[in-house]
C-alpha positions in Angstrom: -14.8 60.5 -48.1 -14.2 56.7 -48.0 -16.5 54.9 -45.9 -14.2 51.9 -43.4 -14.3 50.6 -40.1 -12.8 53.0 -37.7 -10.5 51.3 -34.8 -10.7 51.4 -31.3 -8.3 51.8 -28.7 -8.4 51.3 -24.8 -6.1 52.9 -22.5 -5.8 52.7 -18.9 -6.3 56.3 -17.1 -4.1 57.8 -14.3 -7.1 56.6 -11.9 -7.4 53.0 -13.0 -10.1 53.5 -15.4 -10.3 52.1 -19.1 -11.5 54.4 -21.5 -12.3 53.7 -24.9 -11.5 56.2 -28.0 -10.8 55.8 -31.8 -7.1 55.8 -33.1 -7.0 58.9 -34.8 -8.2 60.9 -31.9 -5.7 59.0 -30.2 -3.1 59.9 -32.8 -4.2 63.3 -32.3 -2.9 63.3 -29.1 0.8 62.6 -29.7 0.0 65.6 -32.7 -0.3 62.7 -35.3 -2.6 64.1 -38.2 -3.2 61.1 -40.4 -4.4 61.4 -44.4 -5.4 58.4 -45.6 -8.5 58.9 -48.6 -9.0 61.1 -51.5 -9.0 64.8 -50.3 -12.2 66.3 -50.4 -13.5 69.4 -49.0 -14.7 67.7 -46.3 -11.5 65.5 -45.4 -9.8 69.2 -46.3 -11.9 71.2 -43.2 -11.1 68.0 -41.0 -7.7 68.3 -41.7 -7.1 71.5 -41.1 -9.1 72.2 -37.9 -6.7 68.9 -36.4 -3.9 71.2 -37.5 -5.2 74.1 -36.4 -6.1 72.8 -33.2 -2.8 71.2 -32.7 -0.9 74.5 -33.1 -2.9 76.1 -31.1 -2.5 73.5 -27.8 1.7 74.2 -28.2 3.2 76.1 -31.7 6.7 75.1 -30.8 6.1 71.8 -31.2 6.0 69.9 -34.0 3.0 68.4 -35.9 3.7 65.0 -37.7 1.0 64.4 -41.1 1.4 60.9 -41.8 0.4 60.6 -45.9 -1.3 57.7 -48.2 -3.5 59.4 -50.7 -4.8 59.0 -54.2 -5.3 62.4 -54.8 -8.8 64.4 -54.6 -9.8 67.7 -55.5 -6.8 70.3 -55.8 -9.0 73.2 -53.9 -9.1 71.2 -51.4 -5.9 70.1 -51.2 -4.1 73.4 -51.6 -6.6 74.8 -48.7 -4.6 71.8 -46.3 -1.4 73.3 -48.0 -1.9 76.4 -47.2 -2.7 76.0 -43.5 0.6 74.0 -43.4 2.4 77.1 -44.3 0.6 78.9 -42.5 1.2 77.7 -38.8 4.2 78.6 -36.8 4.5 74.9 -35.4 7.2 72.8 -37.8 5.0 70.2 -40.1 6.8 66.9 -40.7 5.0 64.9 -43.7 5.7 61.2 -44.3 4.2 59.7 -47.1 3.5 55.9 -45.8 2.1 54.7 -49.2 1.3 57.0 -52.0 0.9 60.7 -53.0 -1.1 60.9 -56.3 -1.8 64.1 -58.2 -2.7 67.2 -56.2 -2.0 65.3 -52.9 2.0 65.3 -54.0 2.0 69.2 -52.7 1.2 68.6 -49.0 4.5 66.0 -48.6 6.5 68.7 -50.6 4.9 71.7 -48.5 6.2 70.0 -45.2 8.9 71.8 -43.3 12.3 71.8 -45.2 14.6 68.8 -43.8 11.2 67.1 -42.2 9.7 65.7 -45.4 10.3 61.7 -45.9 8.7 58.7 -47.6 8.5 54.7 -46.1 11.1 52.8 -49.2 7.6 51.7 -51.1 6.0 55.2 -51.7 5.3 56.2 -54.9 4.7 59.5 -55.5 2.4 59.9 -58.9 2.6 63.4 -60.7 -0.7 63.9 -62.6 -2.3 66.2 -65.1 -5.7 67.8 -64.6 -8.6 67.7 -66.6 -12.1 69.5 -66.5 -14.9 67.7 -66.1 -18.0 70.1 -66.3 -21.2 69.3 -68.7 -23.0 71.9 -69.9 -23.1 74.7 -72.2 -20.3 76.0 -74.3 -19.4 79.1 -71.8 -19.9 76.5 -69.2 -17.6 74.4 -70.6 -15.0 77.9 -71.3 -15.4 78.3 -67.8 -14.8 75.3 -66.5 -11.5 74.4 -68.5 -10.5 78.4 -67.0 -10.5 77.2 -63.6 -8.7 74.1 -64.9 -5.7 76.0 -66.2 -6.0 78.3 -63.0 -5.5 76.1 -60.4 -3.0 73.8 -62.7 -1.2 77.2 -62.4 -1.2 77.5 -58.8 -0.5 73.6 -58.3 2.6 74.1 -60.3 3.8 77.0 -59.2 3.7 75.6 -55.4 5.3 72.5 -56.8 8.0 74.5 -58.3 8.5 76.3 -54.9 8.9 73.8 -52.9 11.3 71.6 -55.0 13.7 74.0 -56.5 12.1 73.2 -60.1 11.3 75.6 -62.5 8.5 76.0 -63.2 8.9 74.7 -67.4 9.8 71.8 -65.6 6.9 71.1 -63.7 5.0 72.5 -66.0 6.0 69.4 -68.4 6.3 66.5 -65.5 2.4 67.5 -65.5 1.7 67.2 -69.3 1.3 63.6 -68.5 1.5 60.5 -65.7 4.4 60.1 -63.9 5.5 57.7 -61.0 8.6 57.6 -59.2 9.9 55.5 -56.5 10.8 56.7 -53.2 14.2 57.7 -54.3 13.5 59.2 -57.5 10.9 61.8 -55.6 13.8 63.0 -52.8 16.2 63.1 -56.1 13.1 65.7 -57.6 13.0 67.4 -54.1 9.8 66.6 -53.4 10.9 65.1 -50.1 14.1 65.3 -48.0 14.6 61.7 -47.2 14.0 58.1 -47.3 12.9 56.1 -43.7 13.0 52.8 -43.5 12.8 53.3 -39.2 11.3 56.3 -37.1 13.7 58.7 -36.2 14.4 58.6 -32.3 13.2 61.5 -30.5 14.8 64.9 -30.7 16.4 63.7 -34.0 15.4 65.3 -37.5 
């Protein structure tokens, strides 16, 4: 997990009283989940228990995941995805600066009509590669698990854009960057935001 200065913010209490907390607990309040490293397993368990929690305070409201990531480890990503699915509160998923390999599949698994980018995302589809040392089987092993979760990664992909699955298969065989536009034209997001939507609007 990247190591940088975590903000502070003061708000005034009901009572008078100042009290001091950092932003993203603060941004957990309004049900703001923010992503902004590599996912790891241990930004994955944060992740999720913010969602978990959040869904758990009120399910029929909706959870906003705010998204800048350069990608990380793709177990660890699709356990985020997952939970995303999994809870009953509507997951809206911005992606503020860029989704890079693996990470791409938590702005496509938002809720349908609730996924956007900011105009200067770039969304960068990635191949995967093994990167065990060892012994031969060790090796065998490791490029397995490779093709395995390259398997799962595109078959989510391919869910939630309306690809097929040859398709995704090949966007992955090597680097690809698209603009803002060029990733709602793939369907990994509904829309492009250039303001915040006023409230009750989707």
């Amino acid at each position: 997990m990247t190591s940088y200065t975590i903000p502070s913010v003061v708000e005034r209490t009901a009572t008078g009283a100042e009290r001091v907390t950092d932003v993203f607990s603060r941004l957990l309040s309004d049900r703001i989940v923010y992503i902004g490293t590599p996912i790891d397993a241990g930004v994955a368990n944060s992740v999720i228990a913010q969602i978990l929690h959040l869904e758990n305070a009120s399910p029929d409201a909706p959870i906003h995941v705010f998204l800048n990531s350069a990608g990380g480890d793709v177990a660890a990503v699709l356990a985020v995805h997952d939970t995303l699915r999994y809870v009953r509160s509507d997951v809206a998923v911005t992606c503020v600066g860029e989704a890079v390999g693996a990470s791409v599949a938590l702005l496509a698994s938002g809720t349908a009509g609730l996924r956007a980018l900011l105009p200067h995302a770039r969304i960068v589809l990635r191949p995967l590669e093994a990167s065990a040392r060892g012994a031969i089987p060790d090796l065998i092993l490791a490029t397995e698990e490779v093709e395995r979760l390259r398997g799962e990664l595109e078959s989510v992909l391919a869910e939630h854009t309306g690809q097929d699955m040859a398709r995704v298969r090949h966007d992955l065989e090597r680097e690809r960057v698209m603009d803002a536009a060029a990733a709602v034209s793939y369907g990994i997001a509904d829309q492009v935001l250039v303001t915040r939507p006023r409230t009750g609007t989707r």
